[in-house]
N, C-alpha and C positions, 0 to 999 in steps of 0.2 A: 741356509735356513732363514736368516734375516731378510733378504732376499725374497723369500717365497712368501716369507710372510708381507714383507711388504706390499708384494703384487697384489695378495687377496686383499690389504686394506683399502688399495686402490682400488679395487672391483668393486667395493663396497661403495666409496665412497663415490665412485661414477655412475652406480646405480640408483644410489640416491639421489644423487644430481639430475640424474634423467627423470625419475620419478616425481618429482619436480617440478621442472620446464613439461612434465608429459601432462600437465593438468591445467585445462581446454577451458573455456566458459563455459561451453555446455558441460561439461562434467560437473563446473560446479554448481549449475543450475538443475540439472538431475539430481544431484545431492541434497541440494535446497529441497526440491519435488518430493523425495521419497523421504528427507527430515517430516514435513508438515502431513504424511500421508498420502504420499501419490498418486497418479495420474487418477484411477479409478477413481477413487474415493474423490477427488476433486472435482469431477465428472460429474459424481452422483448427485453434487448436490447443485438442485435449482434454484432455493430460494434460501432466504436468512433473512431472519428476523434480531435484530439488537435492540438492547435498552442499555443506557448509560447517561455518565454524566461532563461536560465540559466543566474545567475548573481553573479561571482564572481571575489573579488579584482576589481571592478568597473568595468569589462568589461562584457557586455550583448551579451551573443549568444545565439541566435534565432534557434527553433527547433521544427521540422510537427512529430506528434508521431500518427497511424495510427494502430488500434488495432480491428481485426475478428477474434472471437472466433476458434481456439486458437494461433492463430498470431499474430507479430506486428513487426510496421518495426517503427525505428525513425532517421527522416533525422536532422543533428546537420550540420549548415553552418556559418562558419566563414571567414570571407574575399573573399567571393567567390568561396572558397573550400566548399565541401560537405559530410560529413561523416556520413555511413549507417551503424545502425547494424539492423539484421534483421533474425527473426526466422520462419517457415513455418508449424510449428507446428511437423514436426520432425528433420529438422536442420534449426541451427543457423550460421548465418555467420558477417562476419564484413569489411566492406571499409574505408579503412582510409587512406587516401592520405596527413593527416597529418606527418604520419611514410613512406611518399616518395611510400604508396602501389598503384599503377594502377588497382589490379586484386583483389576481393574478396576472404580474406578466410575464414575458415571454426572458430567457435569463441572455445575459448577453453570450459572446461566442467561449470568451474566457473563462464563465462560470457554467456554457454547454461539455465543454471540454474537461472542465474538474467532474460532474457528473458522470460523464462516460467513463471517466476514470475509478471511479468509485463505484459506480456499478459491477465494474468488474473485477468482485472481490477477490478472483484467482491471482492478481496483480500483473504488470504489462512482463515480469519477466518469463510467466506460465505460456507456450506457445507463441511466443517471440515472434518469430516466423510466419506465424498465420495471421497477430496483430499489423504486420508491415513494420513491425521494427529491428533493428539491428544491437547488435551487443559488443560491448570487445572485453575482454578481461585485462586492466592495467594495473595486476601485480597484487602483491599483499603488503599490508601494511597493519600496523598497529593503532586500535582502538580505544583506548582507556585500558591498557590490558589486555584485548586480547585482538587475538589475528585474526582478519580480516581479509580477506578478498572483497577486491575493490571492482565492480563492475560499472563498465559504461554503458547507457542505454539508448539508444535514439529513436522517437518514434518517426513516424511515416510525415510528420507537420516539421521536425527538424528540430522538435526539443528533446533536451539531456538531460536526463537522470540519471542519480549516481547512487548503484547500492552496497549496501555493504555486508558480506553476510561470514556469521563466524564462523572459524577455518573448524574448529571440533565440532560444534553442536550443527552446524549446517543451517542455522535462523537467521534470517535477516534482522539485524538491528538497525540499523539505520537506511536513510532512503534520501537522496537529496534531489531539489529541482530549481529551478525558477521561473519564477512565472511573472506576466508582465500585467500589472493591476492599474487602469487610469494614468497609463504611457506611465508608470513606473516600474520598475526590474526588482522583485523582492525575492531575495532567497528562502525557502521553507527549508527546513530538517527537523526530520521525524522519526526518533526514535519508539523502538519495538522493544519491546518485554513481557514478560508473566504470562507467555506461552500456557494453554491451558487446551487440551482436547475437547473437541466436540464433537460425538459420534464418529471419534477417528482420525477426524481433522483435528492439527495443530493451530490456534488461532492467539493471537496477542491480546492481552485483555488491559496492557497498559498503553500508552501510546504518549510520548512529550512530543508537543511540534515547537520548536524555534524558528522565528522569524524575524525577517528587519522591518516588519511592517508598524511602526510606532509601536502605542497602545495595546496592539498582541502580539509583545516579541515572544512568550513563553505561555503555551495552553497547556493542561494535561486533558488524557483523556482515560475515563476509565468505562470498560465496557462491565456490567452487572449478571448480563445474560444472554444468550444465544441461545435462539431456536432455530433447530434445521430442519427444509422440507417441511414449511408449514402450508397451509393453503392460504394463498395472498389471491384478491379482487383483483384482478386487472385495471379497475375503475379507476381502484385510487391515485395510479400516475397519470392520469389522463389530465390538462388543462381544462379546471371547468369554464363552461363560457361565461364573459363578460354579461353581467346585467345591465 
């Protein structure tokens, strides 16, 4: 009897083991997918309109971020001034009248690269395979609390991201990279929170990014509104011409 019993704890317990080891990157990126509303629903939507605000060292500026597939322009206004960067799906440009600029130019490769990134709000782990990147899943681990699946990400240019997404709820909380700004190496991380629907879609409405970059080691960000599928100008990512 003890005996039998024992076998069937054993079944159990190698069951679970296998159960385990049997969970794949893509599983837990399909998990993630059908957390935030699924392939469809992600599909459906073409365009996003946000209003929010940056908040760092106690000052709050306010910022319209305007995203068609595969564009985005985001207007940043501070005392009246207005600073655009803005990508049209094959150039990126930037205004910044804070650096005394009147005329748009053209952004460099590193801030063409953040743009294409950000236009594509589905995030690089949504259709991996079709972006030219690769993934591996290395393991779980613990978050402030909770569990974590730890994914590695590589795109098609040979940078790594690293996401982290919760083993229950199936959301991305964090997001790690780095990026090389004025030949220096800064790490970012970007935490997710306050998950909030929108027509369906799961979206973060909070966002902390830390970084080593001096003066903004610590941003928040909080989104106020989202509109989906609204009708966006084509115009306004265009570079207007030089006067």
């Amino acid at each position: 009897m003890k005996k039998s019993k024992l076998f069937f704890s054993l079944i159990i317990l190698f069951g679970l083991i296998s159960t385990v080891y049997s969970q794949t990157v893509d599983d837990v990126i399909n998990n993630y997918i059908t957390a935030v509303g699924g392939m469809d629903k992600i599909n459906s939507i073409q365009s996003l309109k946000m209003t929010g605000k940056f908040s760092n060292e106690g000052m709050d500026i306010a910022f319209v971020e305007t995203v068609k597939k595969p564009a985005i322009r985001t207007d940043i206004t501070v005392q009246g001034m207005t600073m655009i960067r803005a990508y049209d799906g094959s150039t990126a440009w930037v205004l910044n009248p804070f650096r005394g600029a009147k005329d748009p130019e053209k952004a460099t490769q590193e801030e063409t690269k953040e743009m294409k990134q950000q236009a594509d709000f589905e995030g690089q782990l949504v259709n991996y395979k079709d972006k030219g990147n690769t993934v591996e899943l290395e393991g779980k681990e613990d978050m402030e609390g909770s569990d974590v699946y730890k994914i590695k990400l590589t795109d098609k240019d040979g940078d790594i991201t690293y996401f982290y997404i919760d083993a229950a709820s199936n959301l991305l909380l964090k997001e790690s990279s780095k990026r090389k700004i004025k030949e220096k190496e800064i790490t970012f991380d970007t935490y997710y929170g306050d998950y909030k629907p929108v027509e369906g879609y799961l979206m973060p409405y909070s966002m902390q990014v830390k970084s080593t970059a001096g003066q903004m080691e610590s941003q928040k960000i909080v989104i106020d509104k989202v509109d989906v599928n609204v009708p966006v100008d084509d115009s306004i990512f265009k570079m207007p011409e030089t006067k």
